[in-house]
N, C-alpha and C positions, 0 to 999 in steps of 0.2 A: 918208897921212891920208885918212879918208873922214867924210863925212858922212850925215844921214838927215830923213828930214822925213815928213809924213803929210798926205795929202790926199783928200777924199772928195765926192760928190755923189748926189741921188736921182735914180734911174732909172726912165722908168714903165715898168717891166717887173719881172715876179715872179721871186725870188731865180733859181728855176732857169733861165729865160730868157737872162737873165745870165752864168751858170755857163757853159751848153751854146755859147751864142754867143762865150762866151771862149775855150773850147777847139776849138774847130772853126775850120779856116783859112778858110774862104769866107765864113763869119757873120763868124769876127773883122775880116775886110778888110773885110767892106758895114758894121761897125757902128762902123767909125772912118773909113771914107771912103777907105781906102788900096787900092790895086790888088791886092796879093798878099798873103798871109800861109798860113803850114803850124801846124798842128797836130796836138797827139796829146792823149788823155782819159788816157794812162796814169803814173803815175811813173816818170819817169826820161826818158819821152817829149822828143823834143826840139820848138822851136818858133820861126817866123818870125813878125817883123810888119814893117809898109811897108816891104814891096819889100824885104826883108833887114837893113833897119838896125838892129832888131832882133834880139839872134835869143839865145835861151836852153833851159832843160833846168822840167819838171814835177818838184818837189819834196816837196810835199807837195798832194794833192789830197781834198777834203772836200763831196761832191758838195753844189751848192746854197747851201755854204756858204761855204767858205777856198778858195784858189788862192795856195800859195806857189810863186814860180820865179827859177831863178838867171836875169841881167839883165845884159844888155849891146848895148852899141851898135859901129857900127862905129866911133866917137868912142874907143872903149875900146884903149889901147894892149897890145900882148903883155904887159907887164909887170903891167896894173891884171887885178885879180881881178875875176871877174863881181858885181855885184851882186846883191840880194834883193831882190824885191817879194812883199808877203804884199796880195793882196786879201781883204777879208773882205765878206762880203754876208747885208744885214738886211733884211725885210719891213719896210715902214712903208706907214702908210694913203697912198703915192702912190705904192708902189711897191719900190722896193730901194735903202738905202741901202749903195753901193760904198764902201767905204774902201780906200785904197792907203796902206802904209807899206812907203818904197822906201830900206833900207838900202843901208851899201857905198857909196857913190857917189864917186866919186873929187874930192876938193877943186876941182880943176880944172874941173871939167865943170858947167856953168852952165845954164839955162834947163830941167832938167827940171822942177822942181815947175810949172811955167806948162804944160811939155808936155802934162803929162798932164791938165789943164783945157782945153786948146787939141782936143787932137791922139785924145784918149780921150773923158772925160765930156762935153764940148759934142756929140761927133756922135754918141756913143752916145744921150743926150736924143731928137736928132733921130730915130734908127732907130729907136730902141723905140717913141717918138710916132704916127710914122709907120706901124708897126705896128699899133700899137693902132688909129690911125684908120680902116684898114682891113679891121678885123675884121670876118668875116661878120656880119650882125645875125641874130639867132634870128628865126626864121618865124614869122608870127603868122596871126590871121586877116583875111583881107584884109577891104580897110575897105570895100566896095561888095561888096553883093549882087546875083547875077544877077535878072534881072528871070525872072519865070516866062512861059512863053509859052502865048499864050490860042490856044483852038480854038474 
């Protein structure tokens, strides 16, 4: 017996920021706060996160938009089949709202839905935040005028 549930949050960052930071292993580690993670952009691509305890395959990929992939942990016995997670990702005036709906889950296996609020969308918040606060500002003209020098 498996179960499934859906969970979602705003991210300030634009859909594709999101996308590209999900599939790339160095972004996906800095933008959940975990040390390691691999990735691929491709279908079929395979994929780690924290340190291995995750670890799944690209299913279907929809640039900007969808991220479906099979799902599992090292929690996952030989016997349980991988789970699904479909992320889907919307524009909204603060940003992208993320939705996770993470079928498959095995009865037994407890504390995902909190994970992915824990361990996902809170440090994502913070990376993208933090991004954004660092963004170049565009040049403007400076606010003092040189003095002109007299002869």
């Amino acid at each position: 017996m498996t179960r499934a549930f859906t969970v979602s949050a705003v991210v300030p960052a634009a859909p594709k920021e999101v996308y590209d930071a999900w599939l790339n292993g160095r972004a996906h580690a800095q933008m959940t706060g975990s040390s390691s993670a691999t990735a691929s952009t491709k279908v079929g691509g395979k994929f780690t996160a924290w340190d291995g305890y995750i670890s799944g395959r690209n299913l279907i990929l929809v640039p900007s938009r969808r991220i479906v992939q099979s799902w599992r942990t090292t929690e996952f016995t030989d016997a349980d089949e991988d789970s699904k997670i479909e992320v889907t990702l919307a524009k909204t005036a603060r940003g992208t709202k993320v939705t996770l709906h993470h079928s498959g889950v095995p009865k037994t296996h407890k504390g995902y839905r909190s994970g992915w609020g824990d361990h996902y969308f809170a440090p994502m918040k913070a990376y993208f935040g933090a991004l954004a606060f660092k963004a170049p500002k565009k040049a403007g003209k400076p606010t003092t005028k040189k003095k002109r020098a007299t002869k």
